[in-house]
PDB file of N, CA, C and O in Angstrom:
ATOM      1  N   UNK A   1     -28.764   5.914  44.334  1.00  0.00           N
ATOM      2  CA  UNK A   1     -27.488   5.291  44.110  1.00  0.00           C
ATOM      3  C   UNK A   1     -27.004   5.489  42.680  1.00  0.00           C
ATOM      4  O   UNK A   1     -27.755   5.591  41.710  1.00  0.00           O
ATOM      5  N   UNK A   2     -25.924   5.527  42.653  1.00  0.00           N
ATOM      6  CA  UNK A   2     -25.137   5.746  41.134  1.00  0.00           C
ATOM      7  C   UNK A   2     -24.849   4.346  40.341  1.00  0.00           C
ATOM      8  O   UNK A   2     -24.284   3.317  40.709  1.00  0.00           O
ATOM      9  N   UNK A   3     -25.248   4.588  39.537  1.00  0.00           N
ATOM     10  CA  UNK A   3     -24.919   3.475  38.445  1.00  0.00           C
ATOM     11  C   UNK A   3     -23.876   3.723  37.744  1.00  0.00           C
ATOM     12  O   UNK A   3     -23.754   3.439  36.552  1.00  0.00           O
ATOM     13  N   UNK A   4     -23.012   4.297  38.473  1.00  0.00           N
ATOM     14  CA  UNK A   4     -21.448   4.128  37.765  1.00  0.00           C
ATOM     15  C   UNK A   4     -20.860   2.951  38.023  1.00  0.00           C
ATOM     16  O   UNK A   4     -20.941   2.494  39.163  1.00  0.00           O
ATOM     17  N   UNK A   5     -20.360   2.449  37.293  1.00  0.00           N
ATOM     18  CA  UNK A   5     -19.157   1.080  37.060  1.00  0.00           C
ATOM     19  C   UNK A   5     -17.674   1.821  37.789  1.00  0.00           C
ATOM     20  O   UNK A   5     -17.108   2.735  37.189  1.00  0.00           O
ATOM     21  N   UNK A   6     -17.231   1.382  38.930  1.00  0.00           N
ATOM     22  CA  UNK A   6     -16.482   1.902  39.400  1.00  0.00           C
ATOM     23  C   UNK A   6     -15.222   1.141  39.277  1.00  0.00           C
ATOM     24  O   UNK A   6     -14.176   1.745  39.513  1.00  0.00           O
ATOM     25  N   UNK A   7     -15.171  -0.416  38.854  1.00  0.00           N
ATOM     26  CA  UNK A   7     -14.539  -1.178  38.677  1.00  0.00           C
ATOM     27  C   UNK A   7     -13.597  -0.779  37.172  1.00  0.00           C
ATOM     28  O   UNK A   7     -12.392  -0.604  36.993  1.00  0.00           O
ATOM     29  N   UNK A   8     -14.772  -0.741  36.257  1.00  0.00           N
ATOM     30  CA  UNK A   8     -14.517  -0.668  35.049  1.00  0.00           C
ATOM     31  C   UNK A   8     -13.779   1.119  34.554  1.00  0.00           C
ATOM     32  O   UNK A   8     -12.998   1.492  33.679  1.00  0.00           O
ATOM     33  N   UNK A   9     -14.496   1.768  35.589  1.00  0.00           N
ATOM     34  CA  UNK A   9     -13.771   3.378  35.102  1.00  0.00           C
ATOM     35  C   UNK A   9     -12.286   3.075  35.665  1.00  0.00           C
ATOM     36  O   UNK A   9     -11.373   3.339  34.884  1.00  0.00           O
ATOM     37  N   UNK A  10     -11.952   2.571  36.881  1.00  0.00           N
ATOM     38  CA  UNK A  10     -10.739   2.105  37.558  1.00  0.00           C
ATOM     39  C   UNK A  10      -9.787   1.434  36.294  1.00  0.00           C
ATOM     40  O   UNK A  10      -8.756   2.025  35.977  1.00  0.00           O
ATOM     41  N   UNK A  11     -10.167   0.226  35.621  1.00  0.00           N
ATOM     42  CA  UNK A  11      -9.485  -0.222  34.459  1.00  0.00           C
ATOM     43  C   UNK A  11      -8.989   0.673  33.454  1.00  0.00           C
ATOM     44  O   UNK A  11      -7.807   1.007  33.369  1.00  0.00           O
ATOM     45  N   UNK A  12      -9.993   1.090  32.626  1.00  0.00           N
ATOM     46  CA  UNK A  12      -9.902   2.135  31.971  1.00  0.00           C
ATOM     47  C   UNK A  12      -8.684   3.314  32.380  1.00  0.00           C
ATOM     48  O   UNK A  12      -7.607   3.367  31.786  1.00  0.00           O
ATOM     49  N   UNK A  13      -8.952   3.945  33.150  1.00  0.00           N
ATOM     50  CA  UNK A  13      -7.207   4.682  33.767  1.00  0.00           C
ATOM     51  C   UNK A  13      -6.614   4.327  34.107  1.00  0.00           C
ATOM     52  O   UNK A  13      -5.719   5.093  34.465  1.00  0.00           O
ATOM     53  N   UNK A  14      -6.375   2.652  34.428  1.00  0.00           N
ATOM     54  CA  UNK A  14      -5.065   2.266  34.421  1.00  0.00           C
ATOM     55  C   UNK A  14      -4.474   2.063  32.926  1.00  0.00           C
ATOM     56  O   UNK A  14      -3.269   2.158  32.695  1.00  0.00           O
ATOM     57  N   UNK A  15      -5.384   1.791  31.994  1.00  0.00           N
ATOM     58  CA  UNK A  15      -4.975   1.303  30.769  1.00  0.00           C
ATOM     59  C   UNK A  15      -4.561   2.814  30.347  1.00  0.00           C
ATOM     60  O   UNK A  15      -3.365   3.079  30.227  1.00  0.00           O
ATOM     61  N   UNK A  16      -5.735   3.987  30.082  1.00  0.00           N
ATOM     62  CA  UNK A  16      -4.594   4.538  29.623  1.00  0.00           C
ATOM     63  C   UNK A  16      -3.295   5.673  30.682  1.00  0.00           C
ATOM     64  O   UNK A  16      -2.790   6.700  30.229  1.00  0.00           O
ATOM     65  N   UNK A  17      -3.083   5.231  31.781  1.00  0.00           N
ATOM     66  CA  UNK A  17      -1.731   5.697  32.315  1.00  0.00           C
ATOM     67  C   UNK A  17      -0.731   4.650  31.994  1.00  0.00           C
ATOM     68  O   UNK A  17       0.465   4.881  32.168  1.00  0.00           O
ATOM     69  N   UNK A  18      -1.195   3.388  31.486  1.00  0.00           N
ATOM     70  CA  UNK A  18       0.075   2.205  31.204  1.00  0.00           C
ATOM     71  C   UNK A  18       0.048   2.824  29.659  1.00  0.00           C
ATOM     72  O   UNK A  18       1.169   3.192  29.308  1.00  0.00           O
ATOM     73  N   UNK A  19      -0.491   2.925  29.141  1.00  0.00           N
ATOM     74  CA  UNK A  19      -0.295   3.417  27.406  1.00  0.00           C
ATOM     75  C   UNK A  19       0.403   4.449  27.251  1.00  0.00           C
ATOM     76  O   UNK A  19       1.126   4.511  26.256  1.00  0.00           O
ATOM     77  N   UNK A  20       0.358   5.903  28.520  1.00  0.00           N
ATOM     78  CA  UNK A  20       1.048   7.120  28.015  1.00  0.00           C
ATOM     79  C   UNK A  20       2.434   6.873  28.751  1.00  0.00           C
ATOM     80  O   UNK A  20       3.391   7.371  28.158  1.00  0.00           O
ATOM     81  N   UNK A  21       2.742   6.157  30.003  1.00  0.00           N
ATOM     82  CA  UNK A  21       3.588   5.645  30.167  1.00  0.00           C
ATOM     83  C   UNK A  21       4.640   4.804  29.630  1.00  0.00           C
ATOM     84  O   UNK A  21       5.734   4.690  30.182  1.00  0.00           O
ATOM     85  N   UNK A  22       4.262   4.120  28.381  1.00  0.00           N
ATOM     86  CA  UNK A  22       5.202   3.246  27.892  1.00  0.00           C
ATOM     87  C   UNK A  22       5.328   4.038  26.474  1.00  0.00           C
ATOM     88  O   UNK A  22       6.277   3.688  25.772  1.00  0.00           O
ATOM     89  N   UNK A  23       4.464   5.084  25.963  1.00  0.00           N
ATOM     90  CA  UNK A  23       4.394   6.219  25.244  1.00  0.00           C
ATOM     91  C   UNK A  23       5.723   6.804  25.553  1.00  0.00           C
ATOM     92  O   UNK A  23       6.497   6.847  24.597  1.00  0.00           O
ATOM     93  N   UNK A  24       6.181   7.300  26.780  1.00  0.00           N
ATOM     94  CA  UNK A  24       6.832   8.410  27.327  1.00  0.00           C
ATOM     95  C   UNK A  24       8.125   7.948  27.494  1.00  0.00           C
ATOM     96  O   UNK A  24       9.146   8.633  27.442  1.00  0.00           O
ATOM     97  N   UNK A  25       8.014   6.363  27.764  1.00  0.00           N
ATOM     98  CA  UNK A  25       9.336   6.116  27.993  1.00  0.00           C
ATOM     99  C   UNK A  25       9.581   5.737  26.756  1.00  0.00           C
ATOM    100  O   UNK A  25      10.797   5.904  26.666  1.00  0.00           O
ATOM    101  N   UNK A  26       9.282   5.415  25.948  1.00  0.00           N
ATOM    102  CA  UNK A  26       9.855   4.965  24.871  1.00  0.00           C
ATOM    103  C   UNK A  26      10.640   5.871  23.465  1.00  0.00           C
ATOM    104  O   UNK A  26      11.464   5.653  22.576  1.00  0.00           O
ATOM    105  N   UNK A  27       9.562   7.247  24.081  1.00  0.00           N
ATOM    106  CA  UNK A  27      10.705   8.674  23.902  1.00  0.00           C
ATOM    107  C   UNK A  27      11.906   8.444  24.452  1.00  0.00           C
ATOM    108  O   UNK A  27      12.892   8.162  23.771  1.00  0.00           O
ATOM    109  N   UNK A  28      11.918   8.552  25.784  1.00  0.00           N
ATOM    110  CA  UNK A  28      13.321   8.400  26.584  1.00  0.00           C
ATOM    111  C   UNK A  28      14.425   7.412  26.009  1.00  0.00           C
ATOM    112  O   UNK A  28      15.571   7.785  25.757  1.00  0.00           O
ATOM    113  N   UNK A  29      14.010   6.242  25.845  1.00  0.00           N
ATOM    114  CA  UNK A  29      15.354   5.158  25.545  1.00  0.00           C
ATOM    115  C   UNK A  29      14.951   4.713  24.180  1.00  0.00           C
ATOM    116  O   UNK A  29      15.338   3.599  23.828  1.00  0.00           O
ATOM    117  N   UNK A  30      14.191   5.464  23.316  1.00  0.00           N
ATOM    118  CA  UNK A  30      13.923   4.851  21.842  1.00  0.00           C
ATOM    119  C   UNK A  30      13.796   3.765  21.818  1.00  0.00           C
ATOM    120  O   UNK A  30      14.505   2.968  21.205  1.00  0.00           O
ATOM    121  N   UNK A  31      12.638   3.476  22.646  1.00  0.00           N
ATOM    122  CA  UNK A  31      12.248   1.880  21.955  1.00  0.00           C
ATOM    123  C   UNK A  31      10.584   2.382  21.727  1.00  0.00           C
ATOM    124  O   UNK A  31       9.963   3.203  22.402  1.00  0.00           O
ATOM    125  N   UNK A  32      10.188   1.724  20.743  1.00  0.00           N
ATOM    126  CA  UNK A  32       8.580   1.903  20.850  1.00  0.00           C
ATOM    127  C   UNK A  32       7.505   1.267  21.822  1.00  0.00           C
ATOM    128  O   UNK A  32       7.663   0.609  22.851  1.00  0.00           O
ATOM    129  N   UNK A  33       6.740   1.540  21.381  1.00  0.00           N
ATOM    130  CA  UNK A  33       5.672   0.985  22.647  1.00  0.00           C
ATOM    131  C   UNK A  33       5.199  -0.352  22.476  1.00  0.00           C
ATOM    132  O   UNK A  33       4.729  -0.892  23.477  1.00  0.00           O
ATOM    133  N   UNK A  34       5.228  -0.927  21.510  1.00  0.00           N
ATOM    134  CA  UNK A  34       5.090  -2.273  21.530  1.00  0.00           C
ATOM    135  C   UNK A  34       6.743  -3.482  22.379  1.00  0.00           C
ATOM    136  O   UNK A  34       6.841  -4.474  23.101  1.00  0.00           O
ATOM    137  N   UNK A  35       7.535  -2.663  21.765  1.00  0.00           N
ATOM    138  CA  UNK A  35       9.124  -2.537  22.635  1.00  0.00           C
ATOM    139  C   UNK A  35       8.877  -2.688  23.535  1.00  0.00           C
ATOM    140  O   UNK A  35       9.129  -3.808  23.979  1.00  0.00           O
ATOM    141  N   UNK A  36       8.261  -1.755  24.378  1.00  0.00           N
ATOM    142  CA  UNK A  36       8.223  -1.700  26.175  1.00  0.00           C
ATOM    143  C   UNK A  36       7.332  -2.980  26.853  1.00  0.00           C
ATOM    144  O   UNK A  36       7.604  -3.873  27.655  1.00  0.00           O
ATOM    145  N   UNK A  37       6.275  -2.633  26.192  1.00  0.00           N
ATOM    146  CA  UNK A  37       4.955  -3.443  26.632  1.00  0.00           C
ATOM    147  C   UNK A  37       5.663  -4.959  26.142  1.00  0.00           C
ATOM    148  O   UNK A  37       5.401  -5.936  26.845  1.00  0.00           O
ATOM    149  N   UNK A  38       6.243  -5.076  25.358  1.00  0.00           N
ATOM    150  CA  UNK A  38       6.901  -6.612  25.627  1.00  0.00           C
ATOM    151  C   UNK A  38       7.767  -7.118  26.494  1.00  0.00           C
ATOM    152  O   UNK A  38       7.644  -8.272  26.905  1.00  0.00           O
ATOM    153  N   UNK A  39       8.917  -6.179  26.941  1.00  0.00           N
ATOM    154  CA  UNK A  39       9.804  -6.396  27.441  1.00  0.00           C
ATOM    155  C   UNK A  39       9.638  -6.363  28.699  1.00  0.00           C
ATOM    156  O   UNK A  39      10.318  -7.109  29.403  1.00  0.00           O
ATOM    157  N   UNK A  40       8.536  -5.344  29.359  1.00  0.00           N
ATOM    158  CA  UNK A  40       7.821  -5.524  30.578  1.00  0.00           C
ATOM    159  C   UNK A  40       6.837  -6.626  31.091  1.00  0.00           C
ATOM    160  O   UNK A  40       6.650  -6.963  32.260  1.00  0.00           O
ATOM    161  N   UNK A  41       6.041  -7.286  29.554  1.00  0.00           N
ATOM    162  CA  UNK A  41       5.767  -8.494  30.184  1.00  0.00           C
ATOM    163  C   UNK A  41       6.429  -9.510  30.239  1.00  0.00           C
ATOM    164  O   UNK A  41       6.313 -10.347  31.135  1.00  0.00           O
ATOM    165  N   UNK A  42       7.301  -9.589  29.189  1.00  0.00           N
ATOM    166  CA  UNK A  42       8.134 -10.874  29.571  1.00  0.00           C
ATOM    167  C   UNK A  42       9.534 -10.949  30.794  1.00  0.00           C
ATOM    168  O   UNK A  42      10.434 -11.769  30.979  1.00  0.00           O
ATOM    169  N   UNK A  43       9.104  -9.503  31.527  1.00  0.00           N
ATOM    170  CA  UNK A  43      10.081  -9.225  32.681  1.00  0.00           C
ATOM    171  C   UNK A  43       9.051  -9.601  33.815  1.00  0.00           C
ATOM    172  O   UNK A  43       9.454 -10.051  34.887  1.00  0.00           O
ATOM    173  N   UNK A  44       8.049  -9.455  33.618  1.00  0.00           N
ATOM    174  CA  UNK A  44       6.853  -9.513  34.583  1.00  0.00           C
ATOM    175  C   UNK A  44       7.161  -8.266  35.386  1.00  0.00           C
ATOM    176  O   UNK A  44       7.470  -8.447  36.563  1.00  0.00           O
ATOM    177  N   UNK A  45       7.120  -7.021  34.918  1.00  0.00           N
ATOM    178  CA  UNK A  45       8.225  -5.937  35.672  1.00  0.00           C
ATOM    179  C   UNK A  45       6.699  -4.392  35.423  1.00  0.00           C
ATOM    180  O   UNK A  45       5.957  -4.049  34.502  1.00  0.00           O
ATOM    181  N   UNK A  46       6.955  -3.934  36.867  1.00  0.00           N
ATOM    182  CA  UNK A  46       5.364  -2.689  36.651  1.00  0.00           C
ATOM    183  C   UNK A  46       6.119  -1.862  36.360  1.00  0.00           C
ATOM    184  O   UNK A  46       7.343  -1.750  36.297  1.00  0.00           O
ATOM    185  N   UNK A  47       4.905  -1.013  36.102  1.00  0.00           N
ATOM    186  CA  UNK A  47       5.702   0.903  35.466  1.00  0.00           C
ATOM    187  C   UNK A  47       6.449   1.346  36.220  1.00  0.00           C
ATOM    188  O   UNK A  47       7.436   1.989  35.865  1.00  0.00           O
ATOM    189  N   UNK A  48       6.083   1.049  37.695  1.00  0.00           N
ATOM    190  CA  UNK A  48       7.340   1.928  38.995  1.00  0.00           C
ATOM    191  C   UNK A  48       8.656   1.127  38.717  1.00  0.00           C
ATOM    192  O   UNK A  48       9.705   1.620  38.303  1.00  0.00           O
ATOM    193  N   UNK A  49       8.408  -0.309  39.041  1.00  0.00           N
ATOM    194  CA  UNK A  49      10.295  -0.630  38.758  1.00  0.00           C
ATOM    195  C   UNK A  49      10.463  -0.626  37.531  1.00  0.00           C
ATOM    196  O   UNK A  49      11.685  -0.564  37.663  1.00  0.00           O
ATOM    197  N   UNK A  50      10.251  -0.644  35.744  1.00  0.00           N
ATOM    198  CA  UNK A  50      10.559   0.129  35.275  1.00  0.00           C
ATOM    199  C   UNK A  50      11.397   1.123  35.354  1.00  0.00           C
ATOM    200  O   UNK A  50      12.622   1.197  35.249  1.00  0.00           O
ATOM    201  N   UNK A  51      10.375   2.054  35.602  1.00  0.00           N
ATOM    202  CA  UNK A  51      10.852   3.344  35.553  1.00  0.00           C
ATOM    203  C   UNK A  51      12.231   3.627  36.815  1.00  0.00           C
ATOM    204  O   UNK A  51      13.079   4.463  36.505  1.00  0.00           O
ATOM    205  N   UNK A  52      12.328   3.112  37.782  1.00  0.00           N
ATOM    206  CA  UNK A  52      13.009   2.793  38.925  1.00  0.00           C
ATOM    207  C   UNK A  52      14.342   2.559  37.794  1.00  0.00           C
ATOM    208  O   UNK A  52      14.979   3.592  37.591  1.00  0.00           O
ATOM    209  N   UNK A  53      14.709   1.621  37.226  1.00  0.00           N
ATOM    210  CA  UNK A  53      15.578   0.830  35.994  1.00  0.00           C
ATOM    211  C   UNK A  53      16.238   1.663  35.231  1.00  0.00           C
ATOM    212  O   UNK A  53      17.426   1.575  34.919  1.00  0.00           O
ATOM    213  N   UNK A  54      15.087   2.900  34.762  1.00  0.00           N
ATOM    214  CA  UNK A  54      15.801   3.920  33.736  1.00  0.00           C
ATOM    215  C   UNK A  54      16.191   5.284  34.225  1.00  0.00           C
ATOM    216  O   UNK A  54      16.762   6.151  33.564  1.00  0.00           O
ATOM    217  N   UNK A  55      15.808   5.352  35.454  1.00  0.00           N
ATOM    218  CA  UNK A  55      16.188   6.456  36.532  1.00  0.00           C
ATOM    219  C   UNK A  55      18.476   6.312  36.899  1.00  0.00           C
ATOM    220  O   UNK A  55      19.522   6.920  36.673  1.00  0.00           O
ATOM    221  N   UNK A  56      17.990   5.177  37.504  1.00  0.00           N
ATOM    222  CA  UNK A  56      19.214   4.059  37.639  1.00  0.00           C
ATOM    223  C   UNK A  56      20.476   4.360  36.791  1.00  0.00           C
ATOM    224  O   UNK A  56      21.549   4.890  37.080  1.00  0.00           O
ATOM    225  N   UNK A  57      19.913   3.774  35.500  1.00  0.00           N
ATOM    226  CA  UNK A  57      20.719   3.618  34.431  1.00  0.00           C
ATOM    227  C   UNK A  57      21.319   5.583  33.491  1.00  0.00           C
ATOM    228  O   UNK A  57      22.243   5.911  32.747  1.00  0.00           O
ATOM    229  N   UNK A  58      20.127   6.335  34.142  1.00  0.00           N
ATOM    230  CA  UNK A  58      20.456   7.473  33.422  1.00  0.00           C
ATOM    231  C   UNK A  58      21.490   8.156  34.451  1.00  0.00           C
ATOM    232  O   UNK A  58      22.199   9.045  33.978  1.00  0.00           O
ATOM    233  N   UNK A  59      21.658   7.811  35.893  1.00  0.00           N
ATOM    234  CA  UNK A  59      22.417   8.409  36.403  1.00  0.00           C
ATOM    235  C   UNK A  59      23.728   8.757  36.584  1.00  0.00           C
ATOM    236  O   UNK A  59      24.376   8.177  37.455  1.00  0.00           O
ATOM    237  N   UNK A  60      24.374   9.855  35.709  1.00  0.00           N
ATOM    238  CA  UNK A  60      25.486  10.016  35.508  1.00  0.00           C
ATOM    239  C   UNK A  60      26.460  10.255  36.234  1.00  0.00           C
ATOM    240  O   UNK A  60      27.592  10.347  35.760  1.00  0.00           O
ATOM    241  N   UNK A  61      26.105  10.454  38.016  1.00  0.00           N
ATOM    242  CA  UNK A  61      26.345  10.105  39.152  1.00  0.00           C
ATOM    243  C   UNK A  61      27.309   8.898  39.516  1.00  0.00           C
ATOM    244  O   UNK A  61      28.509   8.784  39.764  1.00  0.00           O
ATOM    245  N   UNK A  62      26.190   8.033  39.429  1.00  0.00           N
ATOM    246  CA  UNK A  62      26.361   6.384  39.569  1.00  0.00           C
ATOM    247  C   UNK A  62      27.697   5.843  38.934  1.00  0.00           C
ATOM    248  O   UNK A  62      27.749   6.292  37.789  1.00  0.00           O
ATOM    249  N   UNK A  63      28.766   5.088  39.198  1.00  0.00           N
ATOM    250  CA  UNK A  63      29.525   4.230  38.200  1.00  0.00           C
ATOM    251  C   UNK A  63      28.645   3.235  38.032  1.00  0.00           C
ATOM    252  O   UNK A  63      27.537   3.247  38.567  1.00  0.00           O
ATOM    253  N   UNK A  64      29.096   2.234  37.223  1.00  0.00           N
ATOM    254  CA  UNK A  64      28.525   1.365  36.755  1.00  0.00           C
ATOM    255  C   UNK A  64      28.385   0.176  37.715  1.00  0.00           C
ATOM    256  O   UNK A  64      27.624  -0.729  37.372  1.00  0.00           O
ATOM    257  N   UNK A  65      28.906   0.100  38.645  1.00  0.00           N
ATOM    258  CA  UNK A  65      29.350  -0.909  39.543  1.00  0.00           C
ATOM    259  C   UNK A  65      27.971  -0.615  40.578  1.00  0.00           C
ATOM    260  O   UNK A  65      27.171  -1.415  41.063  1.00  0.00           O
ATOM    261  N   UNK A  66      28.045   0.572  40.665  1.00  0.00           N
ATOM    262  CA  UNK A  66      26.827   1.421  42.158  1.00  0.00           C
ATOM    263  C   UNK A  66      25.348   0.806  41.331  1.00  0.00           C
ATOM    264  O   UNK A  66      24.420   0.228  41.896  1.00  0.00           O
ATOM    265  N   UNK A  67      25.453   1.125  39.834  1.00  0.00           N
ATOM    266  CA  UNK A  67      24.008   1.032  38.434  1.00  0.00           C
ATOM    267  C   UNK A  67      23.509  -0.209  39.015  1.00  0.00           C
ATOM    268  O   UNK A  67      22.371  -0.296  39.475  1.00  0.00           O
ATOM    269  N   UNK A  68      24.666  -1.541  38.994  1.00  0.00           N
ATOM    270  CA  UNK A  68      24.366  -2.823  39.043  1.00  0.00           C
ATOM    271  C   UNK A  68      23.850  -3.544  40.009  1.00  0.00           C
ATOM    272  O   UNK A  68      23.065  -4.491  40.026  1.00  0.00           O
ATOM    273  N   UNK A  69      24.692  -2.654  41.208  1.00  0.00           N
ATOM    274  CA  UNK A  69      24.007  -2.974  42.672  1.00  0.00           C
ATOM    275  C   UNK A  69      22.660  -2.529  42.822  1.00  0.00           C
ATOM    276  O   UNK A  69      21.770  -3.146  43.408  1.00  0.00           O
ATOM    277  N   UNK A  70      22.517  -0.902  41.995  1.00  0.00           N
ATOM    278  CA  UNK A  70      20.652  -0.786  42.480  1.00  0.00           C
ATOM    279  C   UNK A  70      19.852  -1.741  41.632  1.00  0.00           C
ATOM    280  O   UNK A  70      19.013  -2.490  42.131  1.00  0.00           O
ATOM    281  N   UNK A  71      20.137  -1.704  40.272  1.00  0.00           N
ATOM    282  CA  UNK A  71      19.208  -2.649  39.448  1.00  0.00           C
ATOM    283  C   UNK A  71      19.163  -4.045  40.093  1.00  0.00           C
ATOM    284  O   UNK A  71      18.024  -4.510  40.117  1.00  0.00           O
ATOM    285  N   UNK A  72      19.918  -4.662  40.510  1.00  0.00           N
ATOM    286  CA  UNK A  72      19.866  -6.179  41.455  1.00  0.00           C
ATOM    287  C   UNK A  72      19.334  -5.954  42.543  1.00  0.00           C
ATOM    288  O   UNK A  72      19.217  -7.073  43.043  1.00  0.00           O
ATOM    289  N   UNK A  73      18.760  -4.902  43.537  1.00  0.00           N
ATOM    290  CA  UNK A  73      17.597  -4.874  44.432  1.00  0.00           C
ATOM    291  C   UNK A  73      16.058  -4.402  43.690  1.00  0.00           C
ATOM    292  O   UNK A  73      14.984  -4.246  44.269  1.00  0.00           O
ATOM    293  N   UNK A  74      16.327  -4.258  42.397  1.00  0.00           N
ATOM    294  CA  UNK A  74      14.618  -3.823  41.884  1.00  0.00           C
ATOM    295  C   UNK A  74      14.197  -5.144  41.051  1.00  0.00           C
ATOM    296  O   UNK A  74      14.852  -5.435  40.051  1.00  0.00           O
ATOM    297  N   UNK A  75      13.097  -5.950  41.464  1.00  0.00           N
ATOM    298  CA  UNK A  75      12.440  -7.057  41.409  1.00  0.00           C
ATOM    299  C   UNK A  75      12.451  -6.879  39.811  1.00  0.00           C
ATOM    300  O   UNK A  75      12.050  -5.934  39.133  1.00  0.00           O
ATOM    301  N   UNK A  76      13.230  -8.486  39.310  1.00  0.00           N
ATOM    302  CA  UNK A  76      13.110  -8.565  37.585  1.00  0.00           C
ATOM    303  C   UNK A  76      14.204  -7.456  37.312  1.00  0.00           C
ATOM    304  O   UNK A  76      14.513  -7.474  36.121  1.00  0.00           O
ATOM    305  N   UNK A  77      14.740  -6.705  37.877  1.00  0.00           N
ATOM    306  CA  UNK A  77      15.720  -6.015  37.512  1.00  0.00           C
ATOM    307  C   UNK A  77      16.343  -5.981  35.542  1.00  0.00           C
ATOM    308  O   UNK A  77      16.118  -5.469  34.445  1.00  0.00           O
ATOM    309  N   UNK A  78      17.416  -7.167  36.443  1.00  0.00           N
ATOM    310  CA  UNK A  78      18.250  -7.763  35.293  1.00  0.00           C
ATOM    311  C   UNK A  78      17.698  -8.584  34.176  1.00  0.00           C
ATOM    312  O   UNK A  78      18.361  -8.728  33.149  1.00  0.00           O
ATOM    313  N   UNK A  79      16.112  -9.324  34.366  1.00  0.00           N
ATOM    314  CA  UNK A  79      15.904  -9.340  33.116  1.00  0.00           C
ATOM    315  C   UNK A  79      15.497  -8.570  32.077  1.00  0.00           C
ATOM    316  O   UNK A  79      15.494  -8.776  30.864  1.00  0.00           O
ATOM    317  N   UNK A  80      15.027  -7.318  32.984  1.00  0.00           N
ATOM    318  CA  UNK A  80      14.294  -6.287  32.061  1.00  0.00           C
ATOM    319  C   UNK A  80      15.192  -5.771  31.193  1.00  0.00           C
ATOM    320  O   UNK A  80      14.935  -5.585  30.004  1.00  0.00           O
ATOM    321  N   UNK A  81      16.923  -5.366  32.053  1.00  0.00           N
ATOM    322  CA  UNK A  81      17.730  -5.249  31.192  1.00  0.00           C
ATOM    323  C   UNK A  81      17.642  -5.960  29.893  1.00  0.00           C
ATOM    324  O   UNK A  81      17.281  -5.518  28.802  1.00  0.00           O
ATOM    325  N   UNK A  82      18.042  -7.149  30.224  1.00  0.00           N
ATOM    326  CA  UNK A  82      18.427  -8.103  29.065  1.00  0.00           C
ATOM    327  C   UNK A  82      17.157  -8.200  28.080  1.00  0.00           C
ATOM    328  O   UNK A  82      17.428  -8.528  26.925  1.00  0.00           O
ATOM    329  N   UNK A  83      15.917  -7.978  28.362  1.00  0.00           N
ATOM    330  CA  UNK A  83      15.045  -7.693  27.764  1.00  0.00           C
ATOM    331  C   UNK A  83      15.478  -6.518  26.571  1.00  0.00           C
ATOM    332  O   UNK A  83      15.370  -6.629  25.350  1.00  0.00           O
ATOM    333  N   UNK A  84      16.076  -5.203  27.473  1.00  0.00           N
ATOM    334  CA  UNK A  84      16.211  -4.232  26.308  1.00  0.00           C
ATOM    335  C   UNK A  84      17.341  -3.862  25.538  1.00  0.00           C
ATOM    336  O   UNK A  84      17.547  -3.097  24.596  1.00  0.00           O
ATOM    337  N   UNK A  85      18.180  -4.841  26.407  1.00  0.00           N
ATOM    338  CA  UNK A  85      19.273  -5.371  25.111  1.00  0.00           C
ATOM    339  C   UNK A  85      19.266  -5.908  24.128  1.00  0.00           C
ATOM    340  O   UNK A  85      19.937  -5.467  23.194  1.00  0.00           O
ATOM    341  N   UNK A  86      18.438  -7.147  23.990  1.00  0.00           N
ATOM    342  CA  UNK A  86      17.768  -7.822  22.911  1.00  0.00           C
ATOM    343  C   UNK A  86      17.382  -7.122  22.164  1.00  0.00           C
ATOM    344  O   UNK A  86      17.656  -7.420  21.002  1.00  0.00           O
ATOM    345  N   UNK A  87      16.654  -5.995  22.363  1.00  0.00           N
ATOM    346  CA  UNK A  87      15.623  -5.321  21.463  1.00  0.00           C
ATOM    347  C   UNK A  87      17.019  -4.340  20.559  1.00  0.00           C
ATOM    348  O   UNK A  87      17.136  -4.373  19.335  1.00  0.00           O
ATOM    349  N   UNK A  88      17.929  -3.549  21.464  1.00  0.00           N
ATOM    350  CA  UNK A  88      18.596  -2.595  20.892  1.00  0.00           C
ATOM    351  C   UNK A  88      19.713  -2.975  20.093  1.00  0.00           C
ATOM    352  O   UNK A  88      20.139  -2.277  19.173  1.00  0.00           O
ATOM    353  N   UNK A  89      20.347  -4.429  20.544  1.00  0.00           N
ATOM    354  CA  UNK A  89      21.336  -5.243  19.912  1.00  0.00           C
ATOM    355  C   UNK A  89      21.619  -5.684  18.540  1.00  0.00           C
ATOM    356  O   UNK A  89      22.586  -6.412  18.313  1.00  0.00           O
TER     357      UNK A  89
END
């Protein structure tokens, strides 16, 4: 039997895919990574809706009216916004 920690290697790559993730986006909308990682916890909001949020918002497609309707079906949506308004304001 293997004495690998399967629990703990599992943690470990989530931590760092949440680190290069909030890395990557924070290229995207210039906020830093302490930026993200706050605004996502105090949204209580994961990397998919996130990222779901800035997909949304980059679509030059979308009017603003269509933006508002998708962000109000992605869970925490609108606070995450207001989260990164705060920060950019």
């Amino acid at each position: 039997m293997s004495d690998t920690d399967w629990d703990a290697l599992a943690r470990n790559a989530r931590q760092a895919t949440n680190e290069t993730f909030r890395e990557e986006i924070s290229t995207l909308i210039r906020l830093n990574d302490s930026d993200i990682r706050a605004i996502m916890n105090s949204a209580n909001i994961s990397n998919e809706e996130f990222l779901e949020i800035v997909k949304v918002v980059k679509d030059s497609t979308l009017s603003n009216h269509k933006k508002a309707e998708a962000i109000k079906h992605i869970d925490n949506g609108l606070r995450t916004l207001i989260g990164i308004a705060q920060k950019i304001v």
